[in-house]
C-alpha positions as CSV (number, residue, x, y, z in Angstrom):
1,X,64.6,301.4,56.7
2,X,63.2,300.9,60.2
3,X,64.5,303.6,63.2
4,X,67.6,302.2,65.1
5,X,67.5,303.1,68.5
6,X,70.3,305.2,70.2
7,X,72.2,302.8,72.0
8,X,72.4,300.9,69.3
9,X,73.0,303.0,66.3
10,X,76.1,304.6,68.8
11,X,77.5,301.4,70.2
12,X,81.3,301.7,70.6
13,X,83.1,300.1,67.6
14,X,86.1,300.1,69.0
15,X,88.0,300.8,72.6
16,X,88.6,305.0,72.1
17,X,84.8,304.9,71.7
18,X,84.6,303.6,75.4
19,X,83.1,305.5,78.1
20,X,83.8,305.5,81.9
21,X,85.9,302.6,81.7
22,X,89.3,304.1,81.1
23,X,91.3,301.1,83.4
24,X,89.9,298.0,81.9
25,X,90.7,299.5,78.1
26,X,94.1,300.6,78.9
27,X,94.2,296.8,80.3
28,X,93.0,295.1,77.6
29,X,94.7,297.3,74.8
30,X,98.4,296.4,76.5
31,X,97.4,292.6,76.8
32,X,96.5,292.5,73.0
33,X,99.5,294.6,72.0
34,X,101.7,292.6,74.0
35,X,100.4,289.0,73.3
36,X,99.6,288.5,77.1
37,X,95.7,287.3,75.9
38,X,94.3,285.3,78.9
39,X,91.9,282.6,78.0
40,X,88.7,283.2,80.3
41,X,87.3,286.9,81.2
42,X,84.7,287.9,84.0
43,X,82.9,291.4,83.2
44,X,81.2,291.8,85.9
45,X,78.9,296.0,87.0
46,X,75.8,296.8,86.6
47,X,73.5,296.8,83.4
48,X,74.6,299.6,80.5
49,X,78.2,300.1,81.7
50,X,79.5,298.5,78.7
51,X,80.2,295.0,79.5
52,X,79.0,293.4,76.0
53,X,80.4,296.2,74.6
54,X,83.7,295.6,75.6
55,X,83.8,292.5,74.8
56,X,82.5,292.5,70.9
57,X,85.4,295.1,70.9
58,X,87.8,292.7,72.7
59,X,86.8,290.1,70.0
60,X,87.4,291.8,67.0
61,X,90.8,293.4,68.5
62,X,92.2,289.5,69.1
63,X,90.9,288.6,65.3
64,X,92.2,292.1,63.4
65,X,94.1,291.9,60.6
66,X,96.0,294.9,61.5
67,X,95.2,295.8,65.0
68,X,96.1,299.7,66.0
69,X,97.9,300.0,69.5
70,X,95.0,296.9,70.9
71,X,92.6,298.0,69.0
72,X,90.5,297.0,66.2
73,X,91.2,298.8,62.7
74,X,87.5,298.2,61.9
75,X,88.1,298.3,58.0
76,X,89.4,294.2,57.7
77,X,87.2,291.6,57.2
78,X,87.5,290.1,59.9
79,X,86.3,293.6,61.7
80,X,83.5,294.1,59.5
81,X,82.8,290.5,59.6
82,X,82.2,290.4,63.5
83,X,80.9,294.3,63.4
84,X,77.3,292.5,60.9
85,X,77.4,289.6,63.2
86,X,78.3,287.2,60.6
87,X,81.5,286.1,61.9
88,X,81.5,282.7,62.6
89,X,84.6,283.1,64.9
90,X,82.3,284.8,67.7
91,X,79.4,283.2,69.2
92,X,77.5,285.0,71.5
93,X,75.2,283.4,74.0
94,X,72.2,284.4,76.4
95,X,72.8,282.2,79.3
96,X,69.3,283.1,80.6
97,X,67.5,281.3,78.3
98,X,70.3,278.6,77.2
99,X,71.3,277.6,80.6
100,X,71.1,273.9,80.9
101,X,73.8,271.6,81.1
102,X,73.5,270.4,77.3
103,X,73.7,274.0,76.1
104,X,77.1,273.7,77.6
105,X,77.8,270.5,76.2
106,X,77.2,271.5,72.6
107,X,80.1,274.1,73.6
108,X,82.5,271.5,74.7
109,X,82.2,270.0,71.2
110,X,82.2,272.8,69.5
111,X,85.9,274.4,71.2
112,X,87.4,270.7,69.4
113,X,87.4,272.4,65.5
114,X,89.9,275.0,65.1
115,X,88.3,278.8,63.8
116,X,87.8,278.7,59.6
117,X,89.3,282.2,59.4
118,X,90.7,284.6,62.3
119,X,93.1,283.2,65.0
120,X,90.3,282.8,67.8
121,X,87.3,281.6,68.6
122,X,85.4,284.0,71.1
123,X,82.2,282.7,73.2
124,X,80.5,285.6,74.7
125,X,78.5,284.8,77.7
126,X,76.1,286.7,78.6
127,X,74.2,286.6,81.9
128,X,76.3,283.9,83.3
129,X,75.1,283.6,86.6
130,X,71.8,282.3,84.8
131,X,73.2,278.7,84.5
132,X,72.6,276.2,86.1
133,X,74.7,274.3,88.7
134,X,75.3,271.1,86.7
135,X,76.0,273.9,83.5
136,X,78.9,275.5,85.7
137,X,80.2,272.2,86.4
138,X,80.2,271.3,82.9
139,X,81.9,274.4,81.7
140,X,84.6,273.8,84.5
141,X,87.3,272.2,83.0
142,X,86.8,273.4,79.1
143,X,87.1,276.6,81.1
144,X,89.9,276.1,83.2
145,X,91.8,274.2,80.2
146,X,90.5,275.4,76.4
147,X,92.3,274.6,73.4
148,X,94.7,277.8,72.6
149,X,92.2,279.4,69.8
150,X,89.5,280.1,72.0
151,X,88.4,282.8,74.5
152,X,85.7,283.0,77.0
153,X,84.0,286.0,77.9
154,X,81.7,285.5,80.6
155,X,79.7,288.8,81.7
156,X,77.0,289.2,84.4
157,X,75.6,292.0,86.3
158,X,75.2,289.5,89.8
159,X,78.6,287.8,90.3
160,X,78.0,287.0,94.0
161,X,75.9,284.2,92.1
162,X,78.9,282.7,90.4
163,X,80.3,279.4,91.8
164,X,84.3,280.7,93.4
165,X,85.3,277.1,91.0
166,X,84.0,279.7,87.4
167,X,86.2,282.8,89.6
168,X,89.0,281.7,89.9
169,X,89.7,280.4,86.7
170,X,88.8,284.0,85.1
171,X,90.7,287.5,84.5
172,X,87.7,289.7,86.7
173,X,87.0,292.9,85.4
174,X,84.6,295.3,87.2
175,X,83.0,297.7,85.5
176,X,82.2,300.8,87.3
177,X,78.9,303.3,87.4
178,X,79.6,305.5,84.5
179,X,79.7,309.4,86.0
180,X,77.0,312.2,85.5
181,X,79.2,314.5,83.6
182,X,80.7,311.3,81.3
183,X,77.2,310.5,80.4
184,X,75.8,314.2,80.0
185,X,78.9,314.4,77.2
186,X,78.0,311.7,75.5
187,X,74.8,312.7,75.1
188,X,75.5,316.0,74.1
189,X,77.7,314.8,71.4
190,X,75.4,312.3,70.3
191,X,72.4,315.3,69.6
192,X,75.1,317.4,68.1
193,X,75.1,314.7,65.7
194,X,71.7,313.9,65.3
195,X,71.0,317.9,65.4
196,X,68.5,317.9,67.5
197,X,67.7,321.0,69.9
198,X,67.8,320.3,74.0
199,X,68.3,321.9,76.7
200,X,71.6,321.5,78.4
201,X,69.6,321.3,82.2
202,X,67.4,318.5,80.3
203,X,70.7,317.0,79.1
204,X,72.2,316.8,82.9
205,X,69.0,315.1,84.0
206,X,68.5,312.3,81.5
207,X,72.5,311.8,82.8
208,X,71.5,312.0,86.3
209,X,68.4,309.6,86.0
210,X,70.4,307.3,84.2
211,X,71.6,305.9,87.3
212,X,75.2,304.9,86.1
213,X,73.9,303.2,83.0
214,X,75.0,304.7,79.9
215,X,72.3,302.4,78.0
216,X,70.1,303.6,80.4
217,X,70.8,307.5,79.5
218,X,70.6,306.9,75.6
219,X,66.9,305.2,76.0
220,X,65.8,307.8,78.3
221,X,66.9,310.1,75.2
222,X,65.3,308.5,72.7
223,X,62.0,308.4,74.7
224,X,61.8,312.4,75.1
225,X,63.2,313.0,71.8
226,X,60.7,311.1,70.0
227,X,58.2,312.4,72.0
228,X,59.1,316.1,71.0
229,X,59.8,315.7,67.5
230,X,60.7,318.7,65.8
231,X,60.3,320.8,69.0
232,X,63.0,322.2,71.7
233,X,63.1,319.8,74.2
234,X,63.3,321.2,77.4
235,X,63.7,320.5,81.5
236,X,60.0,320.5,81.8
237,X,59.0,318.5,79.2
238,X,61.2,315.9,80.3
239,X,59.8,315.8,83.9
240,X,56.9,315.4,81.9
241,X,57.7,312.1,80.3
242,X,59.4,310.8,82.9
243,X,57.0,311.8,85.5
244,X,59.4,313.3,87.7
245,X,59.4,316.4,89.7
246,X,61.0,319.4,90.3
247,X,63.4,320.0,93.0
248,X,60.9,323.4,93.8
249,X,58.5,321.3,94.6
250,X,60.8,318.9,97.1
251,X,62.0,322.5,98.9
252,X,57.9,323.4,99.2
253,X,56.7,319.7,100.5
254,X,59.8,319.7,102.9
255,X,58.5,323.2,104.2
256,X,55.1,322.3,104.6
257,X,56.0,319.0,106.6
258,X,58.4,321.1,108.6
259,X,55.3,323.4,109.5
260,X,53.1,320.5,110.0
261,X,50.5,321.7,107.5
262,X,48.1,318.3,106.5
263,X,45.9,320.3,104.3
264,X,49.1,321.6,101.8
265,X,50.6,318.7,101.9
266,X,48.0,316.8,100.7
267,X,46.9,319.6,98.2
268,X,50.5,319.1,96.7
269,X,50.5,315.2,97.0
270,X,47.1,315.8,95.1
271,X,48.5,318.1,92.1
272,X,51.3,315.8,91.8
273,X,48.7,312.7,91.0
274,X,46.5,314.9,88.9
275,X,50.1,316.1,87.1
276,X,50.8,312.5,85.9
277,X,54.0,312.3,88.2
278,X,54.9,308.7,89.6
279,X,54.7,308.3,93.0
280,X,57.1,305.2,93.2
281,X,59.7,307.7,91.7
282,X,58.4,310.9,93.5
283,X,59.2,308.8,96.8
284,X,63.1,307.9,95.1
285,X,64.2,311.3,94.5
286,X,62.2,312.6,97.3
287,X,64.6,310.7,99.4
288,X,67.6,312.1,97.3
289,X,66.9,315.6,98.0
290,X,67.0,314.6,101.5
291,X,70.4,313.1,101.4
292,X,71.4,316.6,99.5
293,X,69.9,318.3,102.5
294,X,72.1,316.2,104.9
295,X,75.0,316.2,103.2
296,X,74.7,320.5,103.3
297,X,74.5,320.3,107.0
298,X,77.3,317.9,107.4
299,X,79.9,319.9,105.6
300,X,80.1,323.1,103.9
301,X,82.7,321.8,101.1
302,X,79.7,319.8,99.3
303,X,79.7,321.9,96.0
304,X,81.2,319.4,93.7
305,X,79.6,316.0,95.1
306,X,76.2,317.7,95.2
307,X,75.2,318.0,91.6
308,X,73.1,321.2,91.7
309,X,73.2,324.4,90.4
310,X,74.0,327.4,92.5
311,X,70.1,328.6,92.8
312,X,69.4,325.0,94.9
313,X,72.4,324.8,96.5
314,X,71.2,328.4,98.0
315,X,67.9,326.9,98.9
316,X,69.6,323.7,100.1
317,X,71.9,325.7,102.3
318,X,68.7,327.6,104.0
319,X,66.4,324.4,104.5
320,X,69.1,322.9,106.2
321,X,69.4,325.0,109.0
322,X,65.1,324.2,109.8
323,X,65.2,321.2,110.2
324,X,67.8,318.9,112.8
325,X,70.3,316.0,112.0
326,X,68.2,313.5,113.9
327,X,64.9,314.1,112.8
328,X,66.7,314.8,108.9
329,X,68.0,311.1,109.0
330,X,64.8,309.8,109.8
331,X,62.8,311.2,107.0
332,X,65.6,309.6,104.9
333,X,65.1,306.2,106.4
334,X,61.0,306.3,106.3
335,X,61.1,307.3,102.5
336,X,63.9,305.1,102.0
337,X,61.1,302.0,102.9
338,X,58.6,304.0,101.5
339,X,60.0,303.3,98.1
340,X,60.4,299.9,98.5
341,X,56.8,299.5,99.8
342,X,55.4,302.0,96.5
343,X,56.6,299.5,94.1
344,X,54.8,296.8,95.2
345,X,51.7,298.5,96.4
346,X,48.2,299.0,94.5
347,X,47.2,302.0,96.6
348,X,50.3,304.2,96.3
349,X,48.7,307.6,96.5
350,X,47.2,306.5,99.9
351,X,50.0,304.8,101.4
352,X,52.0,308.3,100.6
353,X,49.2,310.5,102.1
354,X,49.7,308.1,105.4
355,X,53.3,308.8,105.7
356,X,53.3,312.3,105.3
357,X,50.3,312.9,107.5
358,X,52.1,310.5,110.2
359,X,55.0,313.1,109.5
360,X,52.9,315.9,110.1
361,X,50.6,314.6,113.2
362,X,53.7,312.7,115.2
363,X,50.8,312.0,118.2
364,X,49.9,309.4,115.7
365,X,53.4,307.5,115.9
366,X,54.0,305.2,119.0
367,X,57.6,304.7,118.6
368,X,60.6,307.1,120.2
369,X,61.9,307.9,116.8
370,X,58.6,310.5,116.6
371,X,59.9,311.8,120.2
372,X,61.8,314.5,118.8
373,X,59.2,315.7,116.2
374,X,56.2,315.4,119.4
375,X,58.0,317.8,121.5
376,X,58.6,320.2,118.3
377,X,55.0,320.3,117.7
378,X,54.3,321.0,121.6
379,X,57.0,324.0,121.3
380,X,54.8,325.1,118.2
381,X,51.8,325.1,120.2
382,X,53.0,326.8,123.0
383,X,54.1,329.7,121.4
384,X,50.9,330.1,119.4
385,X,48.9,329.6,122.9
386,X,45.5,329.6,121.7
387,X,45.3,325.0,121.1
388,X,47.5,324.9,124.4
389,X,45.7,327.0,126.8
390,X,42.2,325.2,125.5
391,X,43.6,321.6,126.7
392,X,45.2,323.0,129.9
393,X,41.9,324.5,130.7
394,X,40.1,321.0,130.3
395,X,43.2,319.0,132.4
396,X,42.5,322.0,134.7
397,X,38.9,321.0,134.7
398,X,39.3,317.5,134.7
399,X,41.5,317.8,138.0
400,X,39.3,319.8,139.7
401,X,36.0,317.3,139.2
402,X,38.7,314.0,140.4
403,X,39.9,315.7,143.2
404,X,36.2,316.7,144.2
405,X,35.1,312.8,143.7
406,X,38.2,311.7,145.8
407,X,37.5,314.1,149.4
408,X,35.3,312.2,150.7
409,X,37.6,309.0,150.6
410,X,40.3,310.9,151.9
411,X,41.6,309.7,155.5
412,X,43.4,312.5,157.8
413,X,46.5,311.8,158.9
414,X,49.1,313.4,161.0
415,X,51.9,315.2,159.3
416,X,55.3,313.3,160.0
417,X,57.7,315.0,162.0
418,X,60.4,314.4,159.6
419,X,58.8,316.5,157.6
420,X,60.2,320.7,157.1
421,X,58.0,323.4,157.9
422,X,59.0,325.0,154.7
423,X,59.1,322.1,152.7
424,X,54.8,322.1,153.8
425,X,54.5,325.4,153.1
426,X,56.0,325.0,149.8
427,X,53.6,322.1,149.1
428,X,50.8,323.7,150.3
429,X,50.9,326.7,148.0
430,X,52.5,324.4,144.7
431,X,49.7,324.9,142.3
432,X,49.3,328.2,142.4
433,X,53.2,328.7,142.4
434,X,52.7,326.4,139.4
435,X,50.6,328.6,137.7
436,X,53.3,331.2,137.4
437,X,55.5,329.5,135.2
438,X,56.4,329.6,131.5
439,X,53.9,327.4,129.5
440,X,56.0,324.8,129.0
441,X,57.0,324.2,132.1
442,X,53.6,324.8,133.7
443,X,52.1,322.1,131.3
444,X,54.6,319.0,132.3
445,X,54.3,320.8,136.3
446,X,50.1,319.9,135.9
447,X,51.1,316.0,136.2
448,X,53.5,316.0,138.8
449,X,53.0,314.6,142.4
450,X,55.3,315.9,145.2
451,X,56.5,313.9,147.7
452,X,59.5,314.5,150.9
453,X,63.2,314.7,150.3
454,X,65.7,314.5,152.9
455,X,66.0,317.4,154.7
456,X,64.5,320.8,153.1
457,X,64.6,319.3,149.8
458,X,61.1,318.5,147.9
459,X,60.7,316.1,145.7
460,X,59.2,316.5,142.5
461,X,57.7,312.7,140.9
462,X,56.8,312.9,137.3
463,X,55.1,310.4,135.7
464,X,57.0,309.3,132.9
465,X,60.3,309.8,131.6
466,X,59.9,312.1,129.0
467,X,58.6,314.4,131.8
468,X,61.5,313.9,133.8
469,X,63.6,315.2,131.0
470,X,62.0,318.0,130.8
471,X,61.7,319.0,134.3
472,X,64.9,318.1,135.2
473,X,66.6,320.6,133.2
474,X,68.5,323.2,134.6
475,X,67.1,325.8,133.5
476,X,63.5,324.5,134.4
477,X,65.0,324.1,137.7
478,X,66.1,327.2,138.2
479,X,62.5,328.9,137.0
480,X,60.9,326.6,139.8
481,X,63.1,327.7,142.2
482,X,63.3,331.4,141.6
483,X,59.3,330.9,141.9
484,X,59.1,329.4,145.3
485,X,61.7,331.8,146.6
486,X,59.6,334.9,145.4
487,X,56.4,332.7,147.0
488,X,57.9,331.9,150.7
489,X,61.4,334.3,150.9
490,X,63.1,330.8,151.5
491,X,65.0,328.1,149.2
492,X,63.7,324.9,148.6
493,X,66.1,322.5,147.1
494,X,64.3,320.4,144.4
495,X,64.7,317.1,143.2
496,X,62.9,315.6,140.1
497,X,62.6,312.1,139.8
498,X,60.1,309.7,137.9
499,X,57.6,306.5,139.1
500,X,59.3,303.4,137.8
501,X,57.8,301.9,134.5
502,X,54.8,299.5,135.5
503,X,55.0,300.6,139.7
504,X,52.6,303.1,141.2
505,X,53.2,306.5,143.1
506,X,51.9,305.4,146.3
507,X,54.1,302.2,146.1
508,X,57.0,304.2,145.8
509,X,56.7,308.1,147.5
510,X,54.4,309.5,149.9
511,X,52.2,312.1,149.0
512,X,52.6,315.5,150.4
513,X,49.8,316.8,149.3
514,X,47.4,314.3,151.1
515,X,49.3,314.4,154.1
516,X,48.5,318.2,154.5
517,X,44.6,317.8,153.3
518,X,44.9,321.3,151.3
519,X,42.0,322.2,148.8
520,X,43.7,321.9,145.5
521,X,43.2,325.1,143.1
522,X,44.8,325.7,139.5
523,X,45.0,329.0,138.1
524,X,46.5,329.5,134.4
């Protein structure tokens, strides 16, 4: 005799058999025990939650000889009759390859002769949002009006694609995503009977990578069982044949983004390829563990929607305080696309390496969302000091040889009366007052010009806004400050502003510095 998959050697023969779907049997049991049997029924969820299922059930309940509470007894022959398929009383039909309007047709003529034995006729339709237009309108009124011996079932995993003329003459039933733990029971009693030997951490992720389905769950059992014939099958062997990955090594490329380390990143993307794993799905759950991650900085009551053990709820627990909400959320939303993109892409591997390195290098992203992760990788730099005092010394250099090709072309003029003594002294002495600030500030300070303020106040024009920002904190203030009143024993009052998108410095402030021809000199 030839193997009989899973999901099929287990299917539910009758409604206590049901999974997940408690409200809908309890429904259907009372209508059968109490007569109340409607004449059209929508199933409508996702694939492997049961629908079909239900409704073979549903037929053989309505046709039992001596039904149980609503349910089928199983033993008549009526039961056994419609459990072999060779009922004549229930007729199922794949609407995705019988879906034209003469398949309906034959239907119509069909629902005229009263059922040889049972009390109903049942027509199961399957994948009802197949047919066509001119088929719905042909099934319209043999739906809305059948003869009293028959019962449509209509089920279909899409029914935004059903006409609202085929809704509303149907009893709509829909049936939920069937839970982790509901599926990782099943499956555990299903092995029990089939005594084979898993591991119980295998069990809860062939559940969890069901996605809902409990079809889904049995095939993915199948799969690694027959793969490991005869052998324990474990957590890792069925990464293995799924071509999954660990959660370890989520935690390890999450640190080596965080620390902006191409080369380990890639060397991980690389042993990942070489492992067999499947990047479309490395990309999926990739994104999951970052919706963990978020929901662990969100909340601290997350132990029961998080489905992880206490080990990676630790580890979740400590990533989450490295890394910040904004920039957390927008990893999600680039892998999020980035598993869209894998599955239709021939070079997966390199657009992955692209996105990680673009996560690593943000200098390479031109949009604000990177904002956050640019001035993290400054901040890194800065406290290292080696990379940053390099390109400071060049922008020093640089200066230097522009100001040196300008003198000549500089015109004296006299030094406005408006203008404060200290204010000029101040201005005279900036750079080197520059000099002794914290790196961070004296970096952004290299590109400022200085202009007048009223009164004693001077004016501090950066050239952008994210400069601005910066500068115009108060603590930054404060450091500047502090530094002029060491340099001149008087207060300056300071004012940070920025030169308009698209205008020019000269359009806008005047430019102390070349008003008071001083001979510029930058000392780190």
């Amino acid at each position: 005799m030839s193997y009989m998959a899973l999901y099929r050697k287990f299917r539910p023969g009758e409604f206590e058999d049901v999974k997940g779907q408690d409200a809908i049997v309890k429904t259907l049991k009372n209508q059968i025990s109490a007569g109340r049997i409607g004449h059209a029924y929508l199933f409508c969820g996702t694939r492997g939650t049961g629908k079909t299922t239900v409704a073979k059930i549903f037929a053989k309940a309505v046709n039992c000889e001596h039904p149980v509470d609503g349910s089928p007894c199983g033993e008549c022959a009526a039961c056994r009759a419609i459990a072999a398929g060779n009922s004549m009383n229930v007729i199922e039909i794949d609407a995705a390859s019988n879906n034209g309007v003469d398949n309906i047709r034959e239907i119509r003529e069909e629902v005229a002769y009263r059922p040889t034995e049972g009390r109903y006729k049942v027509y199961i339709i399957d994948e009802v949002h197949m047919l066509s237009i001119g088929a719905f309108n042909a099934l319209l009124k043999t739906l809305e009006e059948p003869p009293e011996y028959v019962i449509f079932i209509l089920a279909t995993t899409e029914a935004n694609k059903i006409p609202v003329t085929i809704l509303s003459r149907c009893q709509r039933y829909d049936f939920k995503r069937i839970s982790i733990d509901t599926i990782a029971a099943r499956l555990r009693e299903l092995i029990d009977k089939e005594q084979w030997d898993v591991e119980e951490k295998a069990v809860r992720y062939i559940a969890k990578a069901a996605d809902g389905s409990m079809r889904d769950g049995l095939s993915l059992l199948d799969q690694c069982a027959a793969f490991y014939i005869g052998e324990r099958l474990t957590y890792d062997h069925v990464l293995e044949i799924l071509g999954a990955v660990d959660t370890d090594v989520f935690s390890r490329l999450l640190r080596e983004i965080l620390s902006m380390d191409v080369s380990k990143v890639i060397e991980t993307v690389d042993e990942l390829v070489m492992g067999g794993r499947e990047l479309s799905q490395l990309a999926a759950d990739f994104t999951w563990y970052l919706r963990n991650l978020l929901l662990v900085k969100c909340s601290d009551d997350m132990e029961d929607v998080l489905d992880v053990s206490t080990e990676n709820l630790a580890q979740l627990k400590e990533e989450a305080g490295m890394i910040e909400n904004e920039t957390l959320i927008r990893y999600i939303r680039i892998f999020s696309d980035l598993t869209s993109q894998l599955r239709y892409s021939t070079q997966k591997r390199v657009l992955l390496e692209v996105t990680l390195i673009k996560l690593c290098r943000p200098a390479m992203e031109q949009n604000s969302d990177a904002l956050l992760d640019r001035i993290r990788l400054i901040e890194k730099q800065l406290e290292e000091g080696v990379a940053v005092r390099v390109d400071a010394e060049a922008s020093v250099a640089g200066s230097r040889r522009e100001e040196e090709r300008e003198a000549p072309r500089k015109v004296k003029q006299e030094l406005p009366k408006a203008l404060n003594e200290d204010v000029k002294a101040v201005a005279k002495d900036f750079r080197s007052i520059a000099g002794d600030a914290s790196p961070m500030l004296r970096t952004y300070l290299k590109r400022v010009r200085l202009s007048a303020g009223e009164g004693n106040r001077l004016m501090i024009v950066a050239p952008d806004e994210m400069s601005a920002g910066v500068l115009g904190t108060e603590a930054h203030k404060e450091e500047l400050e502090r530094l002029i009143e060491e340099k001149i024993g008087k207060t300056v009052e300071l004012e940070v502003r920025q030169v308009e998108n698209g205008g020019r410095f000269e359009d806008s402030f005047v430019d102390i510095e070349k008003l008071i021809h001083m001979e510029i000199t930058v000392e780190d």
